[in-house]
MIDOSE-1310 file (N, C-alpha, C; in nm, 2 decimals, decimal comma, always signed):
residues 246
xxxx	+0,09/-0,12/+0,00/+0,00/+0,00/+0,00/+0,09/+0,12/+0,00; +0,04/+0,24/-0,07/+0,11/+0,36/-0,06/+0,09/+0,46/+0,05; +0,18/+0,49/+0,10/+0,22/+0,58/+0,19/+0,09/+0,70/+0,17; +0,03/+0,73/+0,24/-0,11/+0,79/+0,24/-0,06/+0,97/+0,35
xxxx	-0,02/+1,05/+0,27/+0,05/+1,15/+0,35/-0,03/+1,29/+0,38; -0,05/+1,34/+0,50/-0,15/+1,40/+0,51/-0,04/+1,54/+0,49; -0,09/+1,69/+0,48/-0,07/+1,75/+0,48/-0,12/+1,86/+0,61; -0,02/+1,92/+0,67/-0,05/+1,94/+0,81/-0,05/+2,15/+0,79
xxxx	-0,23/+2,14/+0,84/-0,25/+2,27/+0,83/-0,15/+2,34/+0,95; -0,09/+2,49/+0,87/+0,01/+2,55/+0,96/-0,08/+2,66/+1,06; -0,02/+2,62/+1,18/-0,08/+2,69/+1,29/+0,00/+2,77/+1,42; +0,00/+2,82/+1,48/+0,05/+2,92/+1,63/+0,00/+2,84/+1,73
xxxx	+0,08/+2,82/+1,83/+0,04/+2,82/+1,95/+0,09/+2,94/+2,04; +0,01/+2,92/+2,12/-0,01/+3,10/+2,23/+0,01/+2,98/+2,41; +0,12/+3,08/+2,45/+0,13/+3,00/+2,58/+0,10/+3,09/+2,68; +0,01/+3,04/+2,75/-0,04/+3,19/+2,83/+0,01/+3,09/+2,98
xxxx	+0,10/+3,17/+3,12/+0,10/+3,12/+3,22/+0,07/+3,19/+3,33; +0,03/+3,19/+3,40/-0,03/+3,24/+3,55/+0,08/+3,28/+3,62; +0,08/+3,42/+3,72/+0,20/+3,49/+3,78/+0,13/+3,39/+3,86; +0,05/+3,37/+3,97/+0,05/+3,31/+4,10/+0,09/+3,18/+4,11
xxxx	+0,06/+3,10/+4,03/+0,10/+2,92/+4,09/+0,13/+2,89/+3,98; +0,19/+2,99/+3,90/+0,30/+2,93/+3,74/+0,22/+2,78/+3,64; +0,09/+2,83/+3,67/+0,00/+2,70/+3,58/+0,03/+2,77/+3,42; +0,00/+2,69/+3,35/-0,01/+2,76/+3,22/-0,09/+2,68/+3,15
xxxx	-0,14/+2,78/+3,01/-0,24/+2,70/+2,93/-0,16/+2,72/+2,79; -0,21/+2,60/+2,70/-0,20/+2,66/+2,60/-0,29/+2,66/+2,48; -0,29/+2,78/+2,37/-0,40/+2,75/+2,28/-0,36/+2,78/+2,12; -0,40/+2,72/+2,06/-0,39/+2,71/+1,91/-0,48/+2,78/+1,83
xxxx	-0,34/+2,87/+1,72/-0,43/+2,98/+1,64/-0,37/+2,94/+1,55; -0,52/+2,90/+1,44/-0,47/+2,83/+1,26/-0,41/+3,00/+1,19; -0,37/+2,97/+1,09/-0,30/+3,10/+1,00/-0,41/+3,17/+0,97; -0,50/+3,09/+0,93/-0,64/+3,17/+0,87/-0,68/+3,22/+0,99
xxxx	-0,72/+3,22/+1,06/-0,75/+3,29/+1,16/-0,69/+3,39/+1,21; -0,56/+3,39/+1,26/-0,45/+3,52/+1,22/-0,54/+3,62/+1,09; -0,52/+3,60/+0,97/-0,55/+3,64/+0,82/-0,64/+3,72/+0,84; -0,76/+3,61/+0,91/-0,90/+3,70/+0,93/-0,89/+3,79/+1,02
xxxx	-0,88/+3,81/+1,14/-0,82/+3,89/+1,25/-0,78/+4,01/+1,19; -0,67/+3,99/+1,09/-0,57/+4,12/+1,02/-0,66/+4,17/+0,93; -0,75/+4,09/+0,82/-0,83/+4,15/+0,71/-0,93/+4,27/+0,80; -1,03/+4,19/+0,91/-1,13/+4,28/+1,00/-1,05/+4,37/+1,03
xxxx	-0,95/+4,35/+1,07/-0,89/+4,50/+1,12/-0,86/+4,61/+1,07; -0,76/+4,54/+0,95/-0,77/+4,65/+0,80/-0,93/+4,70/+0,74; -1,01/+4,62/+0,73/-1,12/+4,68/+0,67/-1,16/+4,77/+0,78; -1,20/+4,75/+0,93/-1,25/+4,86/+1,05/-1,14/+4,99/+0,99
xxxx	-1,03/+5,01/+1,00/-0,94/+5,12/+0,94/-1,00/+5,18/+0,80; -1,04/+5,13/+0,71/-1,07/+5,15/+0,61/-1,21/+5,29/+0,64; -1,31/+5,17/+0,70/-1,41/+5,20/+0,69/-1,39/+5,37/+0,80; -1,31/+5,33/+0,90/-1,29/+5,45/+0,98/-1,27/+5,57/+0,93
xxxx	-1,11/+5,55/+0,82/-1,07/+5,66/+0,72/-1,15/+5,72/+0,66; -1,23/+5,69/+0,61/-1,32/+5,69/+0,50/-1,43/+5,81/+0,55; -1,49/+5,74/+0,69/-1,60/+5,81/+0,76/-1,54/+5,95/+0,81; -1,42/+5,95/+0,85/-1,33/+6,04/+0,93/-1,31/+6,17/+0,81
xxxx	-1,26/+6,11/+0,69/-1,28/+6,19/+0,58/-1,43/+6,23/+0,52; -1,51/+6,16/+0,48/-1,66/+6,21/+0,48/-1,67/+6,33/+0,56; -1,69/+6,34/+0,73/-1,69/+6,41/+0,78/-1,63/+6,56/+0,77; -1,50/+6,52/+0,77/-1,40/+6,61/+0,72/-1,44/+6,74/+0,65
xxxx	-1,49/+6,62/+0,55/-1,51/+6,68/+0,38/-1,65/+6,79/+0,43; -1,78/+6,72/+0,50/-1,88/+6,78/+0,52/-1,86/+6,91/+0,59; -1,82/+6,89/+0,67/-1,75/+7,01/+0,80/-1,68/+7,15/+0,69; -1,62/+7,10/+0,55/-1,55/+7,22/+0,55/-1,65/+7,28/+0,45
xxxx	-1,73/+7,17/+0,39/-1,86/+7,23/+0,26/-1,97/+7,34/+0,39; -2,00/+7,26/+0,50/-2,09/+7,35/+0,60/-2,00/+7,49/+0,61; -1,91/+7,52/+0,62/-1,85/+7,59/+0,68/-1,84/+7,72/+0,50; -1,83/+7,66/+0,43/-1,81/+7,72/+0,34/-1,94/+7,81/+0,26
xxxx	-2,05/+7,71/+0,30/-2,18/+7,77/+0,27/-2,19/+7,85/+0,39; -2,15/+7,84/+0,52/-2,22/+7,99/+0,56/-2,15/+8,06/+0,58; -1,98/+8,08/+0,50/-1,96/+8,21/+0,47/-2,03/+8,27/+0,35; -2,05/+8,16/+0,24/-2,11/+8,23/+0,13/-2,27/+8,30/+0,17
xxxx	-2,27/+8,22/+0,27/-2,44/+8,25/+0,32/-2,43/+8,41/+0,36; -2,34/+8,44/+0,42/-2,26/+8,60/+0,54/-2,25/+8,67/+0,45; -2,20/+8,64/+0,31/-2,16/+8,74/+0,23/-2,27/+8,77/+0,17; -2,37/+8,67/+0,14/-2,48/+8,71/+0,04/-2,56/+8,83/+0,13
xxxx	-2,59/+8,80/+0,28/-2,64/+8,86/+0,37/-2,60/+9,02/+0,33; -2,49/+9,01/+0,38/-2,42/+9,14/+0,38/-2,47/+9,25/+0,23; -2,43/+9,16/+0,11/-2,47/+9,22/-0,02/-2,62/+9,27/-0,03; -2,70/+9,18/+0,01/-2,81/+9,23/+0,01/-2,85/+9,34/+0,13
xxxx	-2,79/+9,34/+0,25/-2,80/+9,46/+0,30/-2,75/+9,61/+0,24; -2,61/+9,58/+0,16/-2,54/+9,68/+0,11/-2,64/+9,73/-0,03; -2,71/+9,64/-0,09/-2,81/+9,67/-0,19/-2,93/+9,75/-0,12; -2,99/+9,68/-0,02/-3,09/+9,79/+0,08/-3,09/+9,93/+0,10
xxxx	-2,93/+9,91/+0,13/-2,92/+10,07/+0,17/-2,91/+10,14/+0,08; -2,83/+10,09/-0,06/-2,86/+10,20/-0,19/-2,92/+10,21/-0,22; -3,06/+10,12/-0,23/-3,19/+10,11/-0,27/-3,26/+10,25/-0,20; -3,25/+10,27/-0,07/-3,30/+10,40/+0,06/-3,23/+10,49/+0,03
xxxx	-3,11/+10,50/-0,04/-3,04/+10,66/-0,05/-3,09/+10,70/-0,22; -3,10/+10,57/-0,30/-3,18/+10,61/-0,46/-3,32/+10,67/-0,41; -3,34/+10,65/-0,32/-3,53/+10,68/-0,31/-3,48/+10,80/-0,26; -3,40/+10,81/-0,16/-3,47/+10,93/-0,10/-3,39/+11,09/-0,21
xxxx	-3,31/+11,06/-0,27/-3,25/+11,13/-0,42/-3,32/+11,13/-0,45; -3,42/+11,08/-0,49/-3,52/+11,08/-0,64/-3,61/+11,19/-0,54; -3,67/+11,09/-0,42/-3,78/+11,26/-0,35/-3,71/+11,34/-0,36; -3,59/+11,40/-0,32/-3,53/+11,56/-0,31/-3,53/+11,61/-0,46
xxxx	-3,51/+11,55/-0,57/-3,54/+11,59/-0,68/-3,64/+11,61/-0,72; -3,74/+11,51/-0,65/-3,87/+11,57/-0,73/-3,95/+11,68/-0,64; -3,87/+11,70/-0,51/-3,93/+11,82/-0,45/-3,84/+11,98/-0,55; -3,75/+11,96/-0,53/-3,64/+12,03/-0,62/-3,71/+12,10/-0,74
xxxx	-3,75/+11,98/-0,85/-3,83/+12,00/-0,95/-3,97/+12,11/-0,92; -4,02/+12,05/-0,83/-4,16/+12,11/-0,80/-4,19/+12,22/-0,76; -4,06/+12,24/-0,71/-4,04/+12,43/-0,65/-3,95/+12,47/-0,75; -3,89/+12,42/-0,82/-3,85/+12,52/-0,95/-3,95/+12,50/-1,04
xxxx	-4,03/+12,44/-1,05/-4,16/+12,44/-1,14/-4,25/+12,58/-1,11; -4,29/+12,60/-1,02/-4,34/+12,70/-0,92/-4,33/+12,81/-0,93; -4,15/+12,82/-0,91/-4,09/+12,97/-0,96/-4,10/+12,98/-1,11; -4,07/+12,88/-1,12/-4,09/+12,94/-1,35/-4,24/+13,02/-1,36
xxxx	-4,34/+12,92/-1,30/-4,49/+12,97/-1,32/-4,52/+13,11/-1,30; -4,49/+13,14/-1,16/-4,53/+13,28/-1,08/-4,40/+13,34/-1,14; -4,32/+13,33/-1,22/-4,23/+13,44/-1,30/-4,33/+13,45/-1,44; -4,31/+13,36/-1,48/-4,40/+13,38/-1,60/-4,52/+13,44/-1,60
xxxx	-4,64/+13,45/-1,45/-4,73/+13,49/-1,46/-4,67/+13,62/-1,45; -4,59/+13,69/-1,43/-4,56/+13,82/-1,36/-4,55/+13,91/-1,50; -4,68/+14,04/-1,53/-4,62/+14,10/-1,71/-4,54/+14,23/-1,66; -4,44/+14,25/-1,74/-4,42/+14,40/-1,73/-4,47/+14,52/-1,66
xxxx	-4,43/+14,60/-1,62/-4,51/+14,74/-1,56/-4,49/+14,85/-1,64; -4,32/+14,85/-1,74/-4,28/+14,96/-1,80/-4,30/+14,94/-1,94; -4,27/+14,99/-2,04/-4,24/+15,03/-2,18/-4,09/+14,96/-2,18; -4,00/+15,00/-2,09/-3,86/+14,96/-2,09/-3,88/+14,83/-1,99
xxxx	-3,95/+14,80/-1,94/-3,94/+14,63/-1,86/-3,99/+14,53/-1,96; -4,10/+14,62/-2,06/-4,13/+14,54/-2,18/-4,05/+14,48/-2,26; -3,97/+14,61/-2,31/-3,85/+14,56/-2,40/-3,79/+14,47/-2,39; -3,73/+14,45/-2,23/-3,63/+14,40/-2,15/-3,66/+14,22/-2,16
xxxx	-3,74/+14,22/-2,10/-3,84/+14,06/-2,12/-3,86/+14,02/-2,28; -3,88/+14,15/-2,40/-3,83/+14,06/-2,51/-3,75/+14,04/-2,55; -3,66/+14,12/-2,53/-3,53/+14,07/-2,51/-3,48/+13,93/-2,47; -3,49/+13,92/-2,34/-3,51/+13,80/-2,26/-3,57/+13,69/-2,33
xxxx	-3,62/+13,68/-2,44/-3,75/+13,58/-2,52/-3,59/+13,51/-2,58; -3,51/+13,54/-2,65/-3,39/+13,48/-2,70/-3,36/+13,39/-2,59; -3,30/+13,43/-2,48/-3,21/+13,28/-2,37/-3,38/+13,21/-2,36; -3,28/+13,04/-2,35/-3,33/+12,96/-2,34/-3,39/+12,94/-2,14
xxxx	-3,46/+13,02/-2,14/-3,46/+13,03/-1,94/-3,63/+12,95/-1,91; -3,69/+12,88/-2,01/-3,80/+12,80/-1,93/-3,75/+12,65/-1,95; -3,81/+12,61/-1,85/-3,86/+12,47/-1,82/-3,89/+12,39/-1,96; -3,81/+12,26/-2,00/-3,82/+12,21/-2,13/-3,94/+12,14/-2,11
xxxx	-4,00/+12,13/-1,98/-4,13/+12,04/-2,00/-4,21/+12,08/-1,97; -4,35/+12,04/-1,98/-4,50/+12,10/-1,98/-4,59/+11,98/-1,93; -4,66/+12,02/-1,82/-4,70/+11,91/-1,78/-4,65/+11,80/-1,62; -4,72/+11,68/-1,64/-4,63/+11,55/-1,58/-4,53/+11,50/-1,59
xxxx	-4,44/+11,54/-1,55/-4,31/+11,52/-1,55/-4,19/+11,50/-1,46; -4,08/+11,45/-1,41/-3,98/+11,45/-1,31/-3,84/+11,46/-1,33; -3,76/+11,55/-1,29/-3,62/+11,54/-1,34/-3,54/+11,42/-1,27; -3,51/+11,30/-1,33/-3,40/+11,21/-1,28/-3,26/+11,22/-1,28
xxxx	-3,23/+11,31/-1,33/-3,12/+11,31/-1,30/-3,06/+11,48/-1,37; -2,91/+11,52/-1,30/-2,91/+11,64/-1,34/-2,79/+11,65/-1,39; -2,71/+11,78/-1,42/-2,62/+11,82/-1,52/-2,46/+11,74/-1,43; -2,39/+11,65/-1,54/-2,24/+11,65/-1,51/-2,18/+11,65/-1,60
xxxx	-2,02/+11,64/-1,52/-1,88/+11,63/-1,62/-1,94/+11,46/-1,71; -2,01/+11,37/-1,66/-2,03/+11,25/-1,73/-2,18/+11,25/-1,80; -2,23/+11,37/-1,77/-2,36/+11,38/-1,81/-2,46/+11,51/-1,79; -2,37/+11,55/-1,96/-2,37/+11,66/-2,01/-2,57/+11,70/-2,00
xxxx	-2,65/+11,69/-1,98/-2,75/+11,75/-2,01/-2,88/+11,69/-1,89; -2,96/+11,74/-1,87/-3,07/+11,71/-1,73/-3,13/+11,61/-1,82; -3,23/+11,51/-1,75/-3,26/+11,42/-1,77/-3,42/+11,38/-1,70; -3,53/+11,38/-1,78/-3,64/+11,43/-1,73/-3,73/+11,30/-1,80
xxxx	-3,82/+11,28/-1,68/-3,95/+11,13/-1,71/-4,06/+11,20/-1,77; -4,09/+11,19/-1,82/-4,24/+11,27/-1,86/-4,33/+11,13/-1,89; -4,49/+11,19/-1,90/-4,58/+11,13/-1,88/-4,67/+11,12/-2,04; -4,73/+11,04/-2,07/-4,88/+11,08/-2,16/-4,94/+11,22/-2,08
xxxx	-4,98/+11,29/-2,24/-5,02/+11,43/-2,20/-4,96/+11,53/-2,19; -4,86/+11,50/-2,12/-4,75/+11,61/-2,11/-4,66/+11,66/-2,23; -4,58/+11,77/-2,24/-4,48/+11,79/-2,37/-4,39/+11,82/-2,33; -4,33/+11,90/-2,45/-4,19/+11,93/-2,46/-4,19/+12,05/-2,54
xxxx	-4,15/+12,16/-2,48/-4,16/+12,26/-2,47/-4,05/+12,38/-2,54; -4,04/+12,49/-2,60/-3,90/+12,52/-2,67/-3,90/+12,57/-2,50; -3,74/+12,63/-2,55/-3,71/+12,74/-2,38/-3,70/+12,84/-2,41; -3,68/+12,91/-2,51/-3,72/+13,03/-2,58/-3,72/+13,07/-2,72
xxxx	-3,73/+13,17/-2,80/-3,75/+13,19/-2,92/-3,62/+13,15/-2,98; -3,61/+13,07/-3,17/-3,52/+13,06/-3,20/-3,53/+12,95/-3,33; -3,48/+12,93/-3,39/-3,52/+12,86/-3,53/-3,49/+12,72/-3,51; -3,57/+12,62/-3,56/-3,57/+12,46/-3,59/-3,44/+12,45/-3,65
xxxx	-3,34/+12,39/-3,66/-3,22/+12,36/-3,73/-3,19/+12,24/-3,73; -3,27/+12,11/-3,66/-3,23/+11,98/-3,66/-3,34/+11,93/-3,60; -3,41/+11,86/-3,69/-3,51/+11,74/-3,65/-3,47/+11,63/-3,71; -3,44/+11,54/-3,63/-3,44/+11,39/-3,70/-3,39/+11,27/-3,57
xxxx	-3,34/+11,14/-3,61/-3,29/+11,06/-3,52/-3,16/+10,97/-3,50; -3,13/+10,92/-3,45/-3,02/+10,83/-3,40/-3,08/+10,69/-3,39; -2,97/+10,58/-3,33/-2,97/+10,49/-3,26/-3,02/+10,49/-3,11; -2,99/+10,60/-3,04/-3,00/+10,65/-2,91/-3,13/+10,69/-2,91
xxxx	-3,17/+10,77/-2,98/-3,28/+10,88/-2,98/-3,37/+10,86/-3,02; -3,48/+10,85/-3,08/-3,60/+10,85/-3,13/-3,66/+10,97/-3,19; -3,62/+11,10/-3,12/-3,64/+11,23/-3,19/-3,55/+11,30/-3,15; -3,49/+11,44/-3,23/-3,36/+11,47/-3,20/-3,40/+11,63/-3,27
xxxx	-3,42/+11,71/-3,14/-3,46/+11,87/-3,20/-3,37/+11,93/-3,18; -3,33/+12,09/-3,21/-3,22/+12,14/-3,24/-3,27/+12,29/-3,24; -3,26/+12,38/-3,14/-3,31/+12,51/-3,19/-3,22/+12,58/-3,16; -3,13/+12,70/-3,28/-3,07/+12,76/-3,26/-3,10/+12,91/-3,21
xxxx	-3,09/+12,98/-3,13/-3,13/+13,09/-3,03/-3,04/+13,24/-3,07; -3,08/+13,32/-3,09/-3,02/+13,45/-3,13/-2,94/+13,49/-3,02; -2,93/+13,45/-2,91/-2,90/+13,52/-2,81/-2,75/+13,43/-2,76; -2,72/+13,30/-2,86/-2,56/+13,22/-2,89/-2,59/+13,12/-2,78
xxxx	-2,72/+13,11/-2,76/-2,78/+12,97/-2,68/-2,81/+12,87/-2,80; -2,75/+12,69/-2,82/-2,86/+12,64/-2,87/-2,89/+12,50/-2,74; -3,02/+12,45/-2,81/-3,09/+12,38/-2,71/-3,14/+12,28/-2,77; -3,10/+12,12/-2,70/-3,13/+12,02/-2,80/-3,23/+11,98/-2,68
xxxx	-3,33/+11,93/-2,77/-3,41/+11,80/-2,67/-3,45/+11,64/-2,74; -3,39/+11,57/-2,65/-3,30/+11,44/-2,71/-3,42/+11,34/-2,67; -3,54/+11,32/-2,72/-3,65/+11,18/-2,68/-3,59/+11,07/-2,68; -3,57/+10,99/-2,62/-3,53/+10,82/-2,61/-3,69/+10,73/-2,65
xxxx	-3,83/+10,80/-2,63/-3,91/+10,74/-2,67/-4,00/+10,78/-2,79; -4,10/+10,70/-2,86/-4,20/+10,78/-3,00/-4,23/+10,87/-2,92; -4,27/+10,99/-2,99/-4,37/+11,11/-2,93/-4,43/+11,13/-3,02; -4,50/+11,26/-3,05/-4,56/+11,30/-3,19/-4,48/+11,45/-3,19
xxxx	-4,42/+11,45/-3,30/-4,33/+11,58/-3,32/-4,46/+11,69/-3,42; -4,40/+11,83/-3,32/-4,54/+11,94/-3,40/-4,43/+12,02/-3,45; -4,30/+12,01/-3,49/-4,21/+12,11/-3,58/-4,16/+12,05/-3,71; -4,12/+12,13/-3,79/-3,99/+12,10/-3,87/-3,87/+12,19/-3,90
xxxx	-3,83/+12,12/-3,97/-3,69/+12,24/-4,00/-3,69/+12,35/-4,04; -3,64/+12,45/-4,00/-3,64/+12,55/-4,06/-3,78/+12,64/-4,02; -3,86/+12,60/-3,92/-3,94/+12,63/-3,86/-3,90/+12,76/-3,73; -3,99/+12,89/-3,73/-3,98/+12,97/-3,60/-4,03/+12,93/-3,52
xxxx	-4,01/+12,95/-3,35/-4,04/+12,88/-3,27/-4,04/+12,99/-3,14; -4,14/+13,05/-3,06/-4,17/+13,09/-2,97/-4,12/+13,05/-2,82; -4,11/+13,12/-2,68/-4,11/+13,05/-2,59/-4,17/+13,00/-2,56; -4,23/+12,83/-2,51/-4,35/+12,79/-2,49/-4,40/+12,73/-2,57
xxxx	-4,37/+12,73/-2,70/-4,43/+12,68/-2,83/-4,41/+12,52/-2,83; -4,52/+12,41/-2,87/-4,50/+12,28/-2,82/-4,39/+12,23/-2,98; -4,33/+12,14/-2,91/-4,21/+12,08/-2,99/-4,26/+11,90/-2,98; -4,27/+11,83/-2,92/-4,32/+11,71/-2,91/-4,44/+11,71/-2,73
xxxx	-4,52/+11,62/-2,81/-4,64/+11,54/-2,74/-4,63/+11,42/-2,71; -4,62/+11,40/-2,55/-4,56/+11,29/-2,51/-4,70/+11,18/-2,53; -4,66/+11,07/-2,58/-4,75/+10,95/-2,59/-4,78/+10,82/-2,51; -4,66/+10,81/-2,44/-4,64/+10,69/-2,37/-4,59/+10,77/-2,22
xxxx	-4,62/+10,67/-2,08/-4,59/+10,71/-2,01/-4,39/+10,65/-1,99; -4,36/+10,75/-1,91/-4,22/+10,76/-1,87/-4,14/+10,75/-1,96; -4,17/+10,88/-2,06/-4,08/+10,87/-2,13/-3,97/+10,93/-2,17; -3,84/+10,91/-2,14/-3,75/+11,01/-2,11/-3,67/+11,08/-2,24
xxxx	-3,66/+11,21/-2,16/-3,59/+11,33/-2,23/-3,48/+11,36/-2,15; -3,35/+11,38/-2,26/-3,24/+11,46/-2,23/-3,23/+11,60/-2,30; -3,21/+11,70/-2,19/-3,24/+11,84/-2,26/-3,05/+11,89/-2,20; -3,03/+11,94/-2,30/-2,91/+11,99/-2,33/-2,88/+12,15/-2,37
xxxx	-2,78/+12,23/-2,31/-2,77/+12,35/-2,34/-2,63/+12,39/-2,38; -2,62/+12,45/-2,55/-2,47/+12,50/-2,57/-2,49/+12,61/-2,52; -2,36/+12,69/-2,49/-2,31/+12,82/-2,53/-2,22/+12,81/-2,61; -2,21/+12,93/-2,73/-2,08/+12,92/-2,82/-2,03/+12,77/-2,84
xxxx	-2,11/+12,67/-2,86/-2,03/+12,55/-2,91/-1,99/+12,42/-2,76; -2,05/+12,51/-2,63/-1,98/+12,49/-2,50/-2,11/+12,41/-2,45; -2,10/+12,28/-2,37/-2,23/+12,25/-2,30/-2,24/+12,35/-2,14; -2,34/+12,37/-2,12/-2,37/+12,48/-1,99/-2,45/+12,36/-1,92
xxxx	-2,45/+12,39/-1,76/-2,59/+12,34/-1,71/-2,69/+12,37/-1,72; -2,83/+12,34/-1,75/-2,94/+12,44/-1,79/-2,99/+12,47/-1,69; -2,98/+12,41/-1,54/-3,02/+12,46/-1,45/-2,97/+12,62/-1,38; -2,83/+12,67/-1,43/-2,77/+12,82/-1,42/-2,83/+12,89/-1,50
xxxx	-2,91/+12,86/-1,63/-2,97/+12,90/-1,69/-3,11/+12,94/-1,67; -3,17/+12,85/-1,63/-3,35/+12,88/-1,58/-3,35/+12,88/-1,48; -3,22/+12,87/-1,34/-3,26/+12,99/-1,23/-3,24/+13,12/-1,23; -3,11/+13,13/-1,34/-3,08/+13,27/-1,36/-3,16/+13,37/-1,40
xx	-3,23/+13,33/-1,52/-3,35/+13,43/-1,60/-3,48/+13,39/-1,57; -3,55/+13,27/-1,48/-3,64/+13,21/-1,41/-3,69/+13,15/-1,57
């Protein structure tokens, strides 16, 4: 018969002995068992890293949304408050407007008393010294070094008005503009009034033109005008101008 040879699973023994009466035991660990011991351990590490990072990761995404959260806060408070200083600009303007409206009126009602205050006032009919609008209307904005000419909302109903006596020399339009008047003034004033919206225009070229005389009929509500004043070639504010001669 042939030699029948077993193959002998490899294994540890663990000798554990007692400090008091020096007994000892001993016990047997197969390899696989070792193996498994080491794999559960490795995998608990795994799964630990893993969670430890997750976390990690969460903690810095939380952290990151509420600074973005702090900033958005902030922005939208800093938007609030320009929102409250645009308002309260636009009232001081339109109180502004409404008392220079006022004084143009009660100047305008006011006629001559002399032969020579007569003269004087038609004289005065050359500068451009009224109010370009007639009617419902608001100045939004006013004369700068970046924004050469006043800037005025008008309503349906309302017009646009010359500012004093002086000839039609440009009606027509732009890209910007929609209607584009031009009156040149004897007195070395000219005066554009620049529509951004349709109106219905009552001039043409080469047309005389009164103070007060209507130039465009506004059709649509809020529709803005930029009124513009040369001297000699030079832009002026037109507000030094129609407080000066009312």
């Amino acid at each position: 018969m042939k030699d029948q040879r077993h193959k002998r699973k490899e294994s540890f023994s663990v000798l554990v002995v007692s400090n008091t009466d020096r007994s000892s035991r001993q016990f047997q660990i197969s390899l696989f068992a070792i193996r498994l011991v080491v794999f559960v351990v490795f995998v608990f590490l795994v799964v630990l890293g893993v969670l430890v990072f997750q976390y990690s990761t969460a903690r810095g995404r939380q952290e990151s949304l509420r600074k973005e959260l702090l900033a958005q806060q902030q922005t939208a408070q800093a938007l609030e408050k320009e929102k409250e200083s645009w308002n309260n600009e636009k009232m001081a303007l339109t109180s502004e407007n409404e008392t220079l409206r006022q004084i143009i009126e009660q100047k305008e009602a006011s006629p001559g008393e002399t032969k020579e205050g007569t003269q004087e006032e038609e004289k005065d009919l050359t500068l451009p010294t009224r109010y370009p609008s007639q009617g419902s209307g608001v100045m939004e904005a006013g004369y700068g070094e970046d924004h050469p000419y006043l800037t005025i909302s008008t309503y349906t109903g309302s017009s646009i008005v010359a500012a004093g006596n002086g000839t039609i020399v440009t009606v027509s339009s732009d890209d910007t503009y929609k209607h584009i008047i031009e009156i040149q003034h004897e007195s070395g004033y000219t005066t554009r009034y620049l529509c951004q919206q349709e109106a219905d225009v009552k001039v043409e070229e080469g047309a005389q033109v009164q103070l007060g005389d209507v130039l465009l009929e506004i059709t649509a509500d809020e529709t803005k005008m930029d009124y513009q004043i040369l001297y000699e070639g030079e832009t002026v504010d037109p507000m030094t101008v129609i407080e000066a001669r009312g």
